[in-house]
C-alpha positions in Angstrom: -3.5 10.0 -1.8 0.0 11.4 -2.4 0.7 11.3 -5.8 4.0 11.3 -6.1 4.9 9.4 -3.0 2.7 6.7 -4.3 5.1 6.9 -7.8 7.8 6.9 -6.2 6.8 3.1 -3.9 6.1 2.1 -7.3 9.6 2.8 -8.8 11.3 1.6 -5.6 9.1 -1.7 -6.0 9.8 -2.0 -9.5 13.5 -1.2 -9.1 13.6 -4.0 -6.7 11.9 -6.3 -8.9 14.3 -5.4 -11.9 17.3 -6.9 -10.0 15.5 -10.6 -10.4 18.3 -12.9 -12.5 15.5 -15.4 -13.5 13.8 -13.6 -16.6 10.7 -14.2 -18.4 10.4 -13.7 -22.1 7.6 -10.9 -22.7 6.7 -10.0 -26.7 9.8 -11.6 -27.4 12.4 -9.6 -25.0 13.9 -11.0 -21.7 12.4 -9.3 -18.7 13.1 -9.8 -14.7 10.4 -12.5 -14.0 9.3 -10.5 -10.9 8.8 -7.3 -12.7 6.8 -9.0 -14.9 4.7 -10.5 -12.6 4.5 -7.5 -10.5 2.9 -5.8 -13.8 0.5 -8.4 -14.3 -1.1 -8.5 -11.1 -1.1 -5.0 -10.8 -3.1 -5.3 -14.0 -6.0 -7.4 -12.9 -6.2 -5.6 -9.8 -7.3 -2.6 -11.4 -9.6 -4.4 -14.0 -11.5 -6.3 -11.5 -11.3 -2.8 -9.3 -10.9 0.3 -11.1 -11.5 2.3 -7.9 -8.8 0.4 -5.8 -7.2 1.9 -2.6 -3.7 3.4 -3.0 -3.0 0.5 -0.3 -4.7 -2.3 -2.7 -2.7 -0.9 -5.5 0.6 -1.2 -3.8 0.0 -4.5 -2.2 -0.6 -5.7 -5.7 2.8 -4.1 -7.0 5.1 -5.5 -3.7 3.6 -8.9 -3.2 6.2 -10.7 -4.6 9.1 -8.5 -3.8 12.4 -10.0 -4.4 10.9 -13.1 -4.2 14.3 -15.1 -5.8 16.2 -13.9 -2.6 14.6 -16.9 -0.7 14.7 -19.9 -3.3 12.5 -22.8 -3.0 15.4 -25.2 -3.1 17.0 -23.8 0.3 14.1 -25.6 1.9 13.3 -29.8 2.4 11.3 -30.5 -1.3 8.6 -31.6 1.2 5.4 -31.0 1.6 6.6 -29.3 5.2 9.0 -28.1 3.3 6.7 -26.2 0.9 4.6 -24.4 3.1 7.2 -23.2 5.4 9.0 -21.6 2.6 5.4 -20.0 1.5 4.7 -18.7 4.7 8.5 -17.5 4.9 8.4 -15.7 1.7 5.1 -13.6 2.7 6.4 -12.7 5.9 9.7 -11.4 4.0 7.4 -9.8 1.3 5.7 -7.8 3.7 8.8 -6.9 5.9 10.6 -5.2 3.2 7.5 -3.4 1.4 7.0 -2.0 5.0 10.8 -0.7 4.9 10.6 0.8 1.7 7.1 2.4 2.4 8.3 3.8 5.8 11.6 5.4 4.4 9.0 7.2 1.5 7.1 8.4 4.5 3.9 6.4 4.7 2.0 6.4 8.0 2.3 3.4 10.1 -1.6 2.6 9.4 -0.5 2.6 5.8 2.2 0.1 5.9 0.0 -2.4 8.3 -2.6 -2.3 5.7 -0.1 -3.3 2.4 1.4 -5.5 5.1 -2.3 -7.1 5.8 -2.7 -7.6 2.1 0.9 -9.1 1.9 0.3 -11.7 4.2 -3.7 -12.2 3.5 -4.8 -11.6 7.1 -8.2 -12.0 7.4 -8.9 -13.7 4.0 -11.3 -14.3 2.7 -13.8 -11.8 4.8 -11.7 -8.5 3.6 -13.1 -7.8 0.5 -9.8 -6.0 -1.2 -8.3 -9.2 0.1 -10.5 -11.1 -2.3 -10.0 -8.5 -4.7 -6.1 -9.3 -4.7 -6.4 -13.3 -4.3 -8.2 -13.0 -7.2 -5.7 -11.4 -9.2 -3.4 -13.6 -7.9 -5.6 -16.7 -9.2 -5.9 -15.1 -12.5 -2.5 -14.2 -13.0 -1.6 -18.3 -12.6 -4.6 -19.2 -15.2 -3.1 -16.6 -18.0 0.5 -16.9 -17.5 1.9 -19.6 -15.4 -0.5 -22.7 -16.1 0.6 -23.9 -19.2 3.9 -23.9 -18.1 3.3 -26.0 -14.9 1.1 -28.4 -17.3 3.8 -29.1 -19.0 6.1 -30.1 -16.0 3.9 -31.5 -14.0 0.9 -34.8 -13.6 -2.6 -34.5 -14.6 -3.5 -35.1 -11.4 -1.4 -32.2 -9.5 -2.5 -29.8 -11.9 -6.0 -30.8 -11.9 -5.9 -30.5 -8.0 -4.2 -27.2 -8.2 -6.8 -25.6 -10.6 -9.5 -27.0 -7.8 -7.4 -25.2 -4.7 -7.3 -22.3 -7.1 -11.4 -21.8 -8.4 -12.6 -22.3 -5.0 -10.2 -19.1 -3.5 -12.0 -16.9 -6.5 -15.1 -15.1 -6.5 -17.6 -15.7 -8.7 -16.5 -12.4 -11.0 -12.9 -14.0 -11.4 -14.0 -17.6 -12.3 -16.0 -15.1 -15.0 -12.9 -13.7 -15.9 -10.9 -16.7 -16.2 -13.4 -18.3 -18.5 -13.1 -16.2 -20.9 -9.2 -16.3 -21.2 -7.5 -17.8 -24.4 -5.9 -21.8 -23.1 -4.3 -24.0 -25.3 -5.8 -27.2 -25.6 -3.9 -29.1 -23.1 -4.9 -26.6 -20.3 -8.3 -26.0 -21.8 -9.0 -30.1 -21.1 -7.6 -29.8 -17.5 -9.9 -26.7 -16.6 -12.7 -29.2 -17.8 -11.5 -31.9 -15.7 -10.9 -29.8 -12.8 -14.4 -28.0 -12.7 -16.5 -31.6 -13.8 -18.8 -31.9 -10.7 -18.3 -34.8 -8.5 
């Protein structure tokens, strides 16, 4: 590991991420949403891994980068629609990380391998890929659930927290139990987890 070069993908990534117009309001203050988020799933990543690979570490920082660039609403509201804009956005997630890796001087083995992670290759049979799907899950129960409960059916969110428990491991479902939910989203986790 290169020390600095890895500090200075991490201020590139984060520079990126500040130019987000949506913001999300953190203790109070406005921040760029996808700073934020970059923050928080670069947090989990290293609590459910301390020892994470410099490539881990970075795929967790860049895997939303400038995600506003490619709204959802410049593609059919369709179910088509939906995943094509998905599988879109990780394609340009993983395209520009690679630029900004390569112009800090990365190897080309490097770059695949944050690519990889960008684009869950191989999922869920590499491990740091599991690692970072986790995160990804958790990330969604802390911070974005309650806000999708609000806008959204029962019955989506319900099948949403299904999709989500059975991508995680059996040390993230740990983790996710024991996160503070309002009571709205704590009745929904029930529902979604009642055996069938």
């Amino acid at each position: 590991m290169n020390p600095a070069r890895f500090e200075a993908a991490i201020r590139r990534f984060d520079a990126e991420n500040s130019r987000d117009p949506t913001s999300e309001t953190v203790n109070g203050a406005p921040q760029p949403r996808e700073l934020v988020y970059a923050q928080w799933l670069t947090d989990w990543v290293l609590k459910l891994c301390p020892d994470a690979s410099e490539e881990l570490r970075l795929a967790a920082r860049c895997q939303h980068l400038c995600r506003w660039v490619i709204p959802r609403h410049s593609y059919p509201m369709t179910r088509p629609g939906y995943l094509k804009w998905r599988a879109d956005l990780k394609q340009f997630h993983a395209e520009r990380s690679g630029e900004i890796l390569r112009e800090l001087g990365y190897p080309g083995s490097a770059v695949a391998r944050v690519q990889e992670l960008n684009l869950k290759k191989n999922f869920p049979n590499d491990p740091e890929g599991r690692v970072l799907e986790d995160a990804l899950c958790l990330v969604f129960l802390e911070h974005q659930l309650a806000d999708l409960a609000a806008k959204t059916a029962d019955d989506k969110v319900i099948t949403a927290l299904q999709k989500s428990w059975k991508k995680m491991t059996p040390r993230a479902q740990e983790e996710a139990l024991k996160l503070a939910y309002g009571a709205r989203e704590k009745a929904l986790i029930e529902q979604a987890l009642k055996p069938v």
